[in-house]
MILO-278498 format. One record per residue: residue number from 1; residue in three letters; x, y, z of N, C-alpha, C, O in turn. Coordinates in steps of 0.05 Angstrom, whole numbers, plus 5000, padded with zeros to 4 digits. Layout:
// MILO-278498
<rec k="NUM" r="ALA" n_c1="X" n_c2="Y" n_c3="Z" ca_c1="X" ca_c2="Y" ca_c3="Z" c_c1="X" c_c2="Y" c_c3="Z" o_c1="X" o_c2="Y" o_c3="Z"/>
...
***
This chain:
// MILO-278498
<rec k="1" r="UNK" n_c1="4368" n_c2="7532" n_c3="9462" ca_c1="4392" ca_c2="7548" ca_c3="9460" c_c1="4385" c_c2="7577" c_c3="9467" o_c1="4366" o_c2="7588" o_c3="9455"/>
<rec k="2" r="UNK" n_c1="4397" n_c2="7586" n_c3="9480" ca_c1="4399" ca_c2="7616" ca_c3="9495" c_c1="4412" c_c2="7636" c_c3="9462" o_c1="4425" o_c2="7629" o_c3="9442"/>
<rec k="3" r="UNK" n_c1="4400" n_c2="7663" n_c3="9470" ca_c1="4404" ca_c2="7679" ca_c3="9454" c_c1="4432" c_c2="7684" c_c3="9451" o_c1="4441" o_c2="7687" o_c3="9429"/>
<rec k="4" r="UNK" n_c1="4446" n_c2="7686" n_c3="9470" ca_c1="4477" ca_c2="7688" ca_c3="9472" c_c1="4487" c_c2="7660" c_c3="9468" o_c1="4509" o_c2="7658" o_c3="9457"/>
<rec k="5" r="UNK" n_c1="4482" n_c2="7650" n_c3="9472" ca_c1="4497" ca_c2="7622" ca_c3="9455" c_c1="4494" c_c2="7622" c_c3="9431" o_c1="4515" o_c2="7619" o_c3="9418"/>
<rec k="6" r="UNK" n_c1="4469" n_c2="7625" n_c3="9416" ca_c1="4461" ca_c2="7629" ca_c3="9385" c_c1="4483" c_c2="7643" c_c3="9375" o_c1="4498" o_c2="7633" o_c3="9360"/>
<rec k="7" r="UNK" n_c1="4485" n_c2="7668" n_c3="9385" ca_c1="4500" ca_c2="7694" ca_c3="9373" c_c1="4526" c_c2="7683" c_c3="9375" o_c1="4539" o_c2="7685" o_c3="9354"/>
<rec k="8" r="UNK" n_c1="4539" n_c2="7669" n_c3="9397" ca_c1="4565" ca_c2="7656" ca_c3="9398" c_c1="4572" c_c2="7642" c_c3="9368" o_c1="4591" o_c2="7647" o_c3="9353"/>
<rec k="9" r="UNK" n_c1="4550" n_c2="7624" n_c3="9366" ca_c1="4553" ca_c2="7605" ca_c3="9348" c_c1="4563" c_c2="7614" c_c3="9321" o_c1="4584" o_c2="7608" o_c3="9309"/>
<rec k="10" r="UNK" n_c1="4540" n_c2="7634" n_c3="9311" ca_c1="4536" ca_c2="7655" ca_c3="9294" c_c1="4568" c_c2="7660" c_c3="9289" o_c1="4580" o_c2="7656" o_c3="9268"/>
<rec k="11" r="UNK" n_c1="4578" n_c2="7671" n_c3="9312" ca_c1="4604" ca_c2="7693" ca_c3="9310" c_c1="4624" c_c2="7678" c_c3="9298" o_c1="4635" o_c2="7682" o_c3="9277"/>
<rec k="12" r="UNK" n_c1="4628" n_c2="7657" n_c3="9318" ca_c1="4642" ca_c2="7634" ca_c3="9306" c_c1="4643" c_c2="7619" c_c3="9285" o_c1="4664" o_c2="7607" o_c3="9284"/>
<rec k="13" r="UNK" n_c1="4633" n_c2="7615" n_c3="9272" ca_c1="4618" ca_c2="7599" ca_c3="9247" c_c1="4627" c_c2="7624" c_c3="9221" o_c1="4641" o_c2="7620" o_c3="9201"/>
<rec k="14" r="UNK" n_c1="4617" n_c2="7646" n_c3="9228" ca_c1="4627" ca_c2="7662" ca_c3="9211" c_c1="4656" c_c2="7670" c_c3="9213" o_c1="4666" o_c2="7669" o_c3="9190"/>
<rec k="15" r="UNK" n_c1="4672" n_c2="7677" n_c3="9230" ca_c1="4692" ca_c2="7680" ca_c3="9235" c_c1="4709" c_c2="7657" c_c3="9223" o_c1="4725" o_c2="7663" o_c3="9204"/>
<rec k="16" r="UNK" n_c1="4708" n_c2="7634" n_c3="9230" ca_c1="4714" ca_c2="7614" ca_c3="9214" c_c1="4710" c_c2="7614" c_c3="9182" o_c1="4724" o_c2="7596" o_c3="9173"/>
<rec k="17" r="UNK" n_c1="4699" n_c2="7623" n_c3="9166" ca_c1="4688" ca_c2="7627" ca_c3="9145" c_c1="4702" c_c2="7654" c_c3="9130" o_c1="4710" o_c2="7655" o_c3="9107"/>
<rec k="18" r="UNK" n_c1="4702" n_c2="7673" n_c3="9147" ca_c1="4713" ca_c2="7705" ca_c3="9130" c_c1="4744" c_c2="7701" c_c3="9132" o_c1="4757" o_c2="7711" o_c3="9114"/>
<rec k="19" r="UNK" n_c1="4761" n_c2="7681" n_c3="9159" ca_c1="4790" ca_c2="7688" ca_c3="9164" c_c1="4798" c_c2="7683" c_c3="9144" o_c1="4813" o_c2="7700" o_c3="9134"/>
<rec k="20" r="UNK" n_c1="4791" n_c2="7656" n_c3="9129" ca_c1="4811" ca_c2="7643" ca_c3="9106" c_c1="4811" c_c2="7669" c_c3="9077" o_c1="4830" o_c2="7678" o_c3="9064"/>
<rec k="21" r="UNK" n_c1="4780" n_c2="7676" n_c3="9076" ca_c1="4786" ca_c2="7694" ca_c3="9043" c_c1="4793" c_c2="7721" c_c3="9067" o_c1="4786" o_c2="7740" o_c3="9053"/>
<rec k="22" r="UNK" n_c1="4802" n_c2="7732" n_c3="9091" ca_c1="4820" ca_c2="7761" ca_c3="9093" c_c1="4850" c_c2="7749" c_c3="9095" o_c1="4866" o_c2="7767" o_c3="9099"/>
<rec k="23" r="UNK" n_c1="4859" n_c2="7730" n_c3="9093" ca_c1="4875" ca_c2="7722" ca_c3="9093" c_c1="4890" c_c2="7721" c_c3="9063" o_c1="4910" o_c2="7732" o_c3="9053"/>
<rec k="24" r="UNK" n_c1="4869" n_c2="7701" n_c3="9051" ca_c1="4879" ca_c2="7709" ca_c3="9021" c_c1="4884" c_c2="7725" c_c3="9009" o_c1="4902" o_c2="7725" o_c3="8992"/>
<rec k="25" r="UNK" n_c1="4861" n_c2="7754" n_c3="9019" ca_c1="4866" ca_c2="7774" ca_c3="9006" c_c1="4887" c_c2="7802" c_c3="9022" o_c1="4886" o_c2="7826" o_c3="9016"/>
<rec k="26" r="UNK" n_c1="4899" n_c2="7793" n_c3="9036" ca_c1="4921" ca_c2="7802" ca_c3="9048" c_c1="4948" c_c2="7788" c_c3="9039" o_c1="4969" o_c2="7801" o_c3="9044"/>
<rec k="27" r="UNK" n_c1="4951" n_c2="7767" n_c3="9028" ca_c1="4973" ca_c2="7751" ca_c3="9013" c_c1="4974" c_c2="7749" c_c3="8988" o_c1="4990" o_c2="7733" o_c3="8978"/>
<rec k="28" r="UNK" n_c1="4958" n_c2="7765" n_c3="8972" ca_c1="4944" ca_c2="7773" ca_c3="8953" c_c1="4975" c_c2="7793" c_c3="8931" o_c1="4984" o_c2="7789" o_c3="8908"/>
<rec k="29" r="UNK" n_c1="4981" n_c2="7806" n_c3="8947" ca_c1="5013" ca_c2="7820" ca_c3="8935" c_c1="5001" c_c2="7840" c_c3="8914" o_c1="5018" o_c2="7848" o_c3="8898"/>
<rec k="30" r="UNK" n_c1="4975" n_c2="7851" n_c3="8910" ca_c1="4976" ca_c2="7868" ca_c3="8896" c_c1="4977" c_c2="7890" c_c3="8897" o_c1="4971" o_c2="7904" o_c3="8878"/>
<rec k="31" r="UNK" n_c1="4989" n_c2="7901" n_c3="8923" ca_c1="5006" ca_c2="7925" ca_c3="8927" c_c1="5025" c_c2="7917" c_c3="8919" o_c1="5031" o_c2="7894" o_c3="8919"/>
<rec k="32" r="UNK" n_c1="5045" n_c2="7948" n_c3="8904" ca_c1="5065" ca_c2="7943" ca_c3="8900" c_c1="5081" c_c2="7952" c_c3="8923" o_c1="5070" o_c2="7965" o_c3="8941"/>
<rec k="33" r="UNK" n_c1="5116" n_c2="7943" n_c3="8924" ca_c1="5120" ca_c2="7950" ca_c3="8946" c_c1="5139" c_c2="7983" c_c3="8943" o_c1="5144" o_c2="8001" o_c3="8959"/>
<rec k="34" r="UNK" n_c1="5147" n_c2="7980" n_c3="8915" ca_c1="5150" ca_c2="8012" ca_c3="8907" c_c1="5139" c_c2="8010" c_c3="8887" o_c1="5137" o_c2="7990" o_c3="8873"/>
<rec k="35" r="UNK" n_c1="5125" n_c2="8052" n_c3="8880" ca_c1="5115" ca_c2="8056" ca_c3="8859" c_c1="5134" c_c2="8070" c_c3="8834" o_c1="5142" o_c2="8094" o_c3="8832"/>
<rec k="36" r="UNK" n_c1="5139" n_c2="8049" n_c3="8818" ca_c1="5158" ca_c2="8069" ca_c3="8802" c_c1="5150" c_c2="8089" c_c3="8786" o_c1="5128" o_c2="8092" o_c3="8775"/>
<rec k="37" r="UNK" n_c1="5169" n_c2="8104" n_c3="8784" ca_c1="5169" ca_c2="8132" ca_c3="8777" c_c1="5160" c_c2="8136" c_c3="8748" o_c1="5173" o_c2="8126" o_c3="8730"/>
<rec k="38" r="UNK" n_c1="5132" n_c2="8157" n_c3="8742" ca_c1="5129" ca_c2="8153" ca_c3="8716" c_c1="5158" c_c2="8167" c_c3="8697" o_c1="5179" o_c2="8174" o_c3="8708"/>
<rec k="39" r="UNK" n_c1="5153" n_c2="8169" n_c3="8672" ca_c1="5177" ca_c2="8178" ca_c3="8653" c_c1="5184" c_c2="8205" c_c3="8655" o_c1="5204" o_c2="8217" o_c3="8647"/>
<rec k="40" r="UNK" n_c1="5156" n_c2="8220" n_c3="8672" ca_c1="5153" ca_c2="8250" ca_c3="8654" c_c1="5177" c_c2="8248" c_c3="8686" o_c1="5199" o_c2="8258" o_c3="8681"/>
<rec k="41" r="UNK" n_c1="5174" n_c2="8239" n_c3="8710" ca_c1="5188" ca_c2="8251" ca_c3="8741" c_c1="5218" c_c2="8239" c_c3="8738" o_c1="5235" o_c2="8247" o_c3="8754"/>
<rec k="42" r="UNK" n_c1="5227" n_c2="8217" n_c3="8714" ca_c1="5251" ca_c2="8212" ca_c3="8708" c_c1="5258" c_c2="8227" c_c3="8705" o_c1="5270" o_c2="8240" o_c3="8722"/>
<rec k="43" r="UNK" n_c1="5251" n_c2="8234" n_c3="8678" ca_c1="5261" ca_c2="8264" ca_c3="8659" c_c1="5270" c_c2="8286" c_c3="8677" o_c1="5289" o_c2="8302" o_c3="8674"/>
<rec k="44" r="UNK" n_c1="5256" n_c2="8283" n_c3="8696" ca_c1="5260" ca_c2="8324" ca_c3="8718" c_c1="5280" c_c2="8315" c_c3="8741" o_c1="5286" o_c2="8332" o_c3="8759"/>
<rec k="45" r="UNK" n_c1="5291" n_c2="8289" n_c3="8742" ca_c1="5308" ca_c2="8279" ca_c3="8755" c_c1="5336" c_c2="8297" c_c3="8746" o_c1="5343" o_c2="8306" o_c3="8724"/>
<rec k="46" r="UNK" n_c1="5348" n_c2="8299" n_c3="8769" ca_c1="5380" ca_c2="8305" ca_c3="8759" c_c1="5399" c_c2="8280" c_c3="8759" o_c1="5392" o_c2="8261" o_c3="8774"/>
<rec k="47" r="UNK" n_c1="5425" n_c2="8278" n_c3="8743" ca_c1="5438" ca_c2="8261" ca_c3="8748" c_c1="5443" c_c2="8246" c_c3="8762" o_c1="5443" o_c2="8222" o_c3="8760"/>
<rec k="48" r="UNK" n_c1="5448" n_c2="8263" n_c3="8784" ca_c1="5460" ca_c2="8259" ca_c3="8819" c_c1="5435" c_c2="8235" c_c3="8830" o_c1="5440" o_c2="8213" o_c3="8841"/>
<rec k="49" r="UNK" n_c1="5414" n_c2="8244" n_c3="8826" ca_c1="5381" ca_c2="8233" ca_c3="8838" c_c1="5387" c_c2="8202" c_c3="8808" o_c1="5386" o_c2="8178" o_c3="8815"/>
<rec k="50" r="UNK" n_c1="5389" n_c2="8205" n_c3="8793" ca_c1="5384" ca_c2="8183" ca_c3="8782" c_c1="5403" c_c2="8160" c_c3="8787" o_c1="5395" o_c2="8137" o_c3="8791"/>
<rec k="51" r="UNK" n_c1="5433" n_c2="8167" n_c3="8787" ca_c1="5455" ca_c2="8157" ca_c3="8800" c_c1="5455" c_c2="8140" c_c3="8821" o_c1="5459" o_c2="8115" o_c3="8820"/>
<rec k="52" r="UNK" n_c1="5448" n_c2="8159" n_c3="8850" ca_c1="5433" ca_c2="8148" ca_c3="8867" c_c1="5413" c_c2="8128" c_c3="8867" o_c1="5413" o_c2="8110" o_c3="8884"/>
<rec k="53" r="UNK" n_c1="5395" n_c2="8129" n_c3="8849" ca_c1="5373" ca_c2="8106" ca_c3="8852" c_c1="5379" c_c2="8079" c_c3="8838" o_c1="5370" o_c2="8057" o_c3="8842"/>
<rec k="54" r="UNK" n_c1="5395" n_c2="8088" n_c3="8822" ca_c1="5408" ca_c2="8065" ca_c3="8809" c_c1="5436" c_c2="8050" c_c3="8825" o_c1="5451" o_c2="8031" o_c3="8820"/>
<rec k="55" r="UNK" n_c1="5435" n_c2="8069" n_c3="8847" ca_c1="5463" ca_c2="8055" ca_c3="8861" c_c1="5438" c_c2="8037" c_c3="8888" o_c1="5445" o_c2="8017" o_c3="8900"/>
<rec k="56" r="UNK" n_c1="5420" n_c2="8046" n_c3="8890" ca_c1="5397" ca_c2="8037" ca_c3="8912" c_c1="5387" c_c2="8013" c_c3="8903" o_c1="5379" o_c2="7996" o_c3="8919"/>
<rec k="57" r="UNK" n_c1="5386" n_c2="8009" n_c3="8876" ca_c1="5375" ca_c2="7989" ca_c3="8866" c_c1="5399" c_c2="7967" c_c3="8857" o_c1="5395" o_c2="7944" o_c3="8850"/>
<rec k="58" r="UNK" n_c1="5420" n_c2="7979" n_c3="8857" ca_c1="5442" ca_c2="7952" ca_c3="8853" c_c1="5452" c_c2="7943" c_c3="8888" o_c1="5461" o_c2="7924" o_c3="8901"/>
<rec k="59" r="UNK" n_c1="5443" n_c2="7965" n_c3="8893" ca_c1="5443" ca_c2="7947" ca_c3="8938" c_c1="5422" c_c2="7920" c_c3="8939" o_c1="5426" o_c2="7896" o_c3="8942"/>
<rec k="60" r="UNK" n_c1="5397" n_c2="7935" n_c3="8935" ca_c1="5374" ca_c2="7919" ca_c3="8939" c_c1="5383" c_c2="7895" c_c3="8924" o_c1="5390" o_c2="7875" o_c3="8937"/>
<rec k="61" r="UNK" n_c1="5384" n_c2="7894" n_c3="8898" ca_c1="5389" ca_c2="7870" ca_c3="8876" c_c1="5417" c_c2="7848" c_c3="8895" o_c1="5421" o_c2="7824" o_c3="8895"/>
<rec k="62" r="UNK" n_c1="5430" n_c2="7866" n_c3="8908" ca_c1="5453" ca_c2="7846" ca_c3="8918" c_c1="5451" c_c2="7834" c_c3="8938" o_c1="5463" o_c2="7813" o_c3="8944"/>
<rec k="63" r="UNK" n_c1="5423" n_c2="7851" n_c3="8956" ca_c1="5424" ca_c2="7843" ca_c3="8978" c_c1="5403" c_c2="7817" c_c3="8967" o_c1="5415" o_c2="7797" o_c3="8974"/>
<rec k="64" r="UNK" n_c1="5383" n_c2="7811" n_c3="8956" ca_c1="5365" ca_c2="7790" ca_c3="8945" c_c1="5381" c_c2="7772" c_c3="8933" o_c1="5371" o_c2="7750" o_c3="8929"/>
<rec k="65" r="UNK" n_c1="5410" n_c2="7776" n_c3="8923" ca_c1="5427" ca_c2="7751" ca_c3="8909" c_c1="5441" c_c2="7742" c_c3="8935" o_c1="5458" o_c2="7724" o_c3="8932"/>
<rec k="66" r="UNK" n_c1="5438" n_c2="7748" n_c3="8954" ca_c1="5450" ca_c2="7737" ca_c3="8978" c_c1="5440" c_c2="7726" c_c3="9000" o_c1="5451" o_c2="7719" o_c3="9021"/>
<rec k="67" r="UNK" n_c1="5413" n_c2="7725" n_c3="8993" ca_c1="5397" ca_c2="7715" ca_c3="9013" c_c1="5395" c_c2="7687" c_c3="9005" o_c1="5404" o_c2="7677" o_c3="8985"/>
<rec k="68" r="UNK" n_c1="5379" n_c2="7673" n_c3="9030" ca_c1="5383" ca_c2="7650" ca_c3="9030" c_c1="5344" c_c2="7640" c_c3="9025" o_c1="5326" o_c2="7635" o_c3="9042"/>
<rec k="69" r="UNK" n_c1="5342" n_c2="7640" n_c3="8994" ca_c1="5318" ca_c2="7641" ca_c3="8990" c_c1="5307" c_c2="7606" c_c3="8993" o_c1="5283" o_c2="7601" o_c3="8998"/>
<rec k="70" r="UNK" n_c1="5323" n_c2="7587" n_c3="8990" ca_c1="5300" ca_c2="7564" ca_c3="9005" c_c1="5289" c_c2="7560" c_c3="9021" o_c1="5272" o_c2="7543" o_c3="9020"/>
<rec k="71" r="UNK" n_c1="5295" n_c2="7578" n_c3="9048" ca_c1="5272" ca_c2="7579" ca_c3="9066" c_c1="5242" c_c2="7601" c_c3="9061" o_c1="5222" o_c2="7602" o_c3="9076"/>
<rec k="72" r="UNK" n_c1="5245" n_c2="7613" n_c3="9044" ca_c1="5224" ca_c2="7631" ca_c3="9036" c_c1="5197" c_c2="7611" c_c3="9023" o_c1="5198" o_c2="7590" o_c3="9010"/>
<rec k="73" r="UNK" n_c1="5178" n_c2="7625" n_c3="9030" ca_c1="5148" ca_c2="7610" ca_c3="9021" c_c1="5151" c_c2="7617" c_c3="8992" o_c1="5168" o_c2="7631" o_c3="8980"/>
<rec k="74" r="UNK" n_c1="5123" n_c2="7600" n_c3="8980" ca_c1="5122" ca_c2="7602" ca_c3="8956" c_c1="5121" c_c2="7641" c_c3="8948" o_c1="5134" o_c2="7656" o_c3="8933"/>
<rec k="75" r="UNK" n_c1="5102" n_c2="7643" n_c3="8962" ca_c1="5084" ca_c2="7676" ca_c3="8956" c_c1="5109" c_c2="7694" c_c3="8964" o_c1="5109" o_c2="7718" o_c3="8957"/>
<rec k="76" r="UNK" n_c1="5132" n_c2="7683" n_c3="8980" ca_c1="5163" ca_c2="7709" ca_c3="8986" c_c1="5173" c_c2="7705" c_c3="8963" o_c1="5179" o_c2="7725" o_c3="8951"/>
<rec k="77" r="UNK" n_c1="5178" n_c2="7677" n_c3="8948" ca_c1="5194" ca_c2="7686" ca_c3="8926" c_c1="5174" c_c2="7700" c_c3="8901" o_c1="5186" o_c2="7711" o_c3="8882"/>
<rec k="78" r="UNK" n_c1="5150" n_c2="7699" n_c3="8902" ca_c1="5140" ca_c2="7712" ca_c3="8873" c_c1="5144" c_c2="7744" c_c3="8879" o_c1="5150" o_c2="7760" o_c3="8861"/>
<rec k="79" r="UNK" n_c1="5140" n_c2="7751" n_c3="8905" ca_c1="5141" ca_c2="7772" ca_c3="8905" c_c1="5175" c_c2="7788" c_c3="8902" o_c1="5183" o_c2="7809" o_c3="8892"/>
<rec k="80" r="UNK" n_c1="5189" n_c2="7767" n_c3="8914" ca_c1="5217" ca_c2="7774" ca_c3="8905" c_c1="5223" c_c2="7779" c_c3="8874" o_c1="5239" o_c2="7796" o_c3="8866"/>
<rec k="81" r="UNK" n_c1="5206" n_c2="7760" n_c3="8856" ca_c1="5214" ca_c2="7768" ca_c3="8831" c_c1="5201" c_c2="7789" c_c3="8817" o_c1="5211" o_c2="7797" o_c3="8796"/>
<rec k="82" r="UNK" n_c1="5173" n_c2="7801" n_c3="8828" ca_c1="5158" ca_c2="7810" ca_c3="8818" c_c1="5176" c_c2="7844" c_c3="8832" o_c1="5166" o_c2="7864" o_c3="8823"/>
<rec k="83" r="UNK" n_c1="5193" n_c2="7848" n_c3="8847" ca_c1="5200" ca_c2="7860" ca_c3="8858" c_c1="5222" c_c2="7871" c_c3="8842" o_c1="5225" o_c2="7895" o_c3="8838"/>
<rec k="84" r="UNK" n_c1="5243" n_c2="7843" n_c3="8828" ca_c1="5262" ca_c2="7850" ca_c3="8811" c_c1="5258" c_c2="7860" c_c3="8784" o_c1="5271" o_c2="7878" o_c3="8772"/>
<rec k="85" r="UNK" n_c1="5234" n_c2="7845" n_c3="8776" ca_c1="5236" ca_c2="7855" ca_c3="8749" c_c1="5214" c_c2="7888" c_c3="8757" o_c1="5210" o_c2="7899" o_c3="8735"/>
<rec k="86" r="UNK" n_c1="5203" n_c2="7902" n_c3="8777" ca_c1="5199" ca_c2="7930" ca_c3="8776" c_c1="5227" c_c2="7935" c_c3="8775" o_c1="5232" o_c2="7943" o_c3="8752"/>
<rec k="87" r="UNK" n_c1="5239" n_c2="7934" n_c3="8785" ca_c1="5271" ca_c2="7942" ca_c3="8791" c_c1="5283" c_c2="7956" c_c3="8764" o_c1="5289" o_c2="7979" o_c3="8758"/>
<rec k="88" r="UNK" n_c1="5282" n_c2="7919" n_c3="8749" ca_c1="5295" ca_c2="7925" ca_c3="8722" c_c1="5286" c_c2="7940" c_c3="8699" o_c1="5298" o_c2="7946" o_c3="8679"/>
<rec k="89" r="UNK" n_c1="5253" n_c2="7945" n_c3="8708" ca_c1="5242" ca_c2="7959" ca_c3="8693" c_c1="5244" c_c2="7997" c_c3="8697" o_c1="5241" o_c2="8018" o_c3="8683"/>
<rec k="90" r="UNK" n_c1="5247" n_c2="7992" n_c3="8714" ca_c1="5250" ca_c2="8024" ca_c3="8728" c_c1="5294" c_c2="8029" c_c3="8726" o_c1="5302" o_c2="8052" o_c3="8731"/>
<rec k="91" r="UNK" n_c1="5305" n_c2="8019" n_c3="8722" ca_c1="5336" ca_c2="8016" ca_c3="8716" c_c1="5334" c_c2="8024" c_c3="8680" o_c1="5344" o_c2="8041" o_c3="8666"/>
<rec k="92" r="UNK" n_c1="5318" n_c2="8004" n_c3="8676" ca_c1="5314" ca_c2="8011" ca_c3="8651" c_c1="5312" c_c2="8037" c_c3="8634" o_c1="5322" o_c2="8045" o_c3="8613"/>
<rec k="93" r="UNK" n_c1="5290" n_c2="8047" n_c3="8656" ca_c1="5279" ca_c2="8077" ca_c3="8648" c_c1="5291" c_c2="8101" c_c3="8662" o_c1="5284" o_c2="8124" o_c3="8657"/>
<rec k="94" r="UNK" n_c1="5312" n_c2="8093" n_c3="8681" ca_c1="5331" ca_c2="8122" ca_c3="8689" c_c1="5353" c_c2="8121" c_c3="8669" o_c1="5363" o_c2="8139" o_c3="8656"/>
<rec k="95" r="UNK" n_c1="5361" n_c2="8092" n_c3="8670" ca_c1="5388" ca_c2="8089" ca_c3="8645" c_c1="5386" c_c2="8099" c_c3="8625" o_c1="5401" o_c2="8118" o_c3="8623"/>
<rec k="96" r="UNK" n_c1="5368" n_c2="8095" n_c3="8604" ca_c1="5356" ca_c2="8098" ca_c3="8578" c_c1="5365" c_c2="8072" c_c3="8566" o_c1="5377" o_c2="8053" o_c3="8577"/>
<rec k="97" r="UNK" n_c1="5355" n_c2="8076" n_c3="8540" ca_c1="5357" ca_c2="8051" ca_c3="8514" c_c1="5377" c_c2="8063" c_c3="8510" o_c1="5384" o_c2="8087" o_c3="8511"/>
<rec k="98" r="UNK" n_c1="5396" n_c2="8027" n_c3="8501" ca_c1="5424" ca_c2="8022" ca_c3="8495" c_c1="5426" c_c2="8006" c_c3="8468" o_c1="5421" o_c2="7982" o_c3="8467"/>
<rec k="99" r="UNK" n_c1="5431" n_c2="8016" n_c3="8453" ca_c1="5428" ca_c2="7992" ca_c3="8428" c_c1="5460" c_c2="7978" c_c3="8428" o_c1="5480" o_c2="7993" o_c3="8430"/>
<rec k="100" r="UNK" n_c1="5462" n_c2="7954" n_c3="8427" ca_c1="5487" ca_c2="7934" ca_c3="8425" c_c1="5503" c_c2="7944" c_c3="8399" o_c1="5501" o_c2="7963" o_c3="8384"/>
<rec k="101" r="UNK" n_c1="5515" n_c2="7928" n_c3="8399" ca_c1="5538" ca_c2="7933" ca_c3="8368" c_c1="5525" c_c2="7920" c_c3="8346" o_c1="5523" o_c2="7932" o_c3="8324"/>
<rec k="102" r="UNK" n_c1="5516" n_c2="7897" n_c3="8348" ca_c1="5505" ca_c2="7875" ca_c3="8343" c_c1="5480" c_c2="7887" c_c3="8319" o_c1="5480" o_c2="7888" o_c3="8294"/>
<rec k="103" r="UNK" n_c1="5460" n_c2="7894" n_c3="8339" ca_c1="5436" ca_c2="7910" ca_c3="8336" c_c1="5432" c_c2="7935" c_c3="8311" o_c1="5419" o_c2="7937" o_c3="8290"/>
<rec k="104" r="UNK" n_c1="5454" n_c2="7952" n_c3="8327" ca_c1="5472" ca_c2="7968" ca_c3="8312" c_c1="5474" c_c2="7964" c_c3="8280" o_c1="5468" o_c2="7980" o_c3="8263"/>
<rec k="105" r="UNK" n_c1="5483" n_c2="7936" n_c3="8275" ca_c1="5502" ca_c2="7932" ca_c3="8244" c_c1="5470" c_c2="7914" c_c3="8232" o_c1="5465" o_c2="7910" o_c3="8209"/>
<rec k="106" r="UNK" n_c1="5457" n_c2="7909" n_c3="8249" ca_c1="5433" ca_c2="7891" ca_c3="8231" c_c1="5411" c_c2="7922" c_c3="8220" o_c1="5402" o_c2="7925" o_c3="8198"/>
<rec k="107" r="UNK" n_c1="5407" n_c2="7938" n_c3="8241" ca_c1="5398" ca_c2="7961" ca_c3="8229" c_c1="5410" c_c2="7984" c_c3="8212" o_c1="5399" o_c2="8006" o_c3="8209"/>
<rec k="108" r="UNK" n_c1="5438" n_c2="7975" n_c3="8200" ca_c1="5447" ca_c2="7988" ca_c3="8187" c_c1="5441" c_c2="7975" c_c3="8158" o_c1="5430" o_c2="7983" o_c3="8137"/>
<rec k="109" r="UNK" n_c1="5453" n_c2="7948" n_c3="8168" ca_c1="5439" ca_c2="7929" ca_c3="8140" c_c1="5417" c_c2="7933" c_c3="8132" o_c1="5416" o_c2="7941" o_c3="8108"/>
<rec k="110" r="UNK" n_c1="5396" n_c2="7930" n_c3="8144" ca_c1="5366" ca_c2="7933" ca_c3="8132" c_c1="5367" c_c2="7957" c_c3="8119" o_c1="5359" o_c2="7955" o_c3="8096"/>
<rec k="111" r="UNK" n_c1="5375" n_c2="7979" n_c3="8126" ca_c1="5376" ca_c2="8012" ca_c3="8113" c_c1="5390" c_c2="8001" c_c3="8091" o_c1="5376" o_c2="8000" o_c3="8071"/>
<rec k="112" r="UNK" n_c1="5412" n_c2="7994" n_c3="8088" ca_c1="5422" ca_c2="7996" ca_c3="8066" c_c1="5407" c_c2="7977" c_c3="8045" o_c1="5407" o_c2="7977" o_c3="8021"/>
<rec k="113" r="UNK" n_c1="5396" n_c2="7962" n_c3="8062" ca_c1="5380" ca_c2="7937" ca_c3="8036" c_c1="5349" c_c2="7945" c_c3="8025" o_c1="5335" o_c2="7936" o_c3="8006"/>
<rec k="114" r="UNK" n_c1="5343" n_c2="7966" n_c3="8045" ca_c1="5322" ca_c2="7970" ca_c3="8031" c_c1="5313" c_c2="8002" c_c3="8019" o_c1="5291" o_c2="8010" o_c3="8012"/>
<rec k="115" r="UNK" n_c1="5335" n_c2="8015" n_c3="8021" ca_c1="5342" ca_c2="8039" ca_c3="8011" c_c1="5364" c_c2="8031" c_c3="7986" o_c1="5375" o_c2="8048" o_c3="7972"/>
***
């Protein structure tokens, strides 16, 4: 075998060998596909800016309830959900905490039961 055939072989053999793990680790999803915003850059947000992102994120959310996700691979829908719940977590944190009515009357109870 000729030196350039060797090296062929070589190339090939390996190539065959690295595609499958750059592959994996390109389908991998551990980029996020937005970075949400820490608390302290909420906070310095104005209304208007928070409004907005919360109206950006009830687009996105509508446009993903309207898609036609059975043709999507396994790895489109995790990332679709891994996508929603950043969403809801970042909705979460421009909105603020909401306590229910509910919530409300059980933490009034305990005060009064244990005061």
């Amino acid at each position: 075998m000729s030196k350039s055939k060797q090296l062929r072989y070589y190339l090939l053999v390996l190539a065959l060998f690295l595609l499958p793990v750059l592959k994996m680790q390109a389908a991998d999803g551990t980029t996020p596909l937005r970075e949400i915003p820490s608390k302290e850059a909420i906070a310095n947000m104005t209304d208007e800016q928070k409004s907005a992102r919360l109206e950006e994120i009830k687009t996105r959310v509508a446009e993903i309830k309207a898609m036609d996700r059975s043709m999507l691979t396994k790895e489109d829908r995790k990332a679709l959900r891994k996508e929603l719940k950043e969403m809801r977590r970042e909705a979460r944190t421009v909105s603020g905490v909401y306590i229910s009515v509910g919530a409300l009357i059980i933490i009034i109870l305990l005060l009064i039961i244990i005061l």
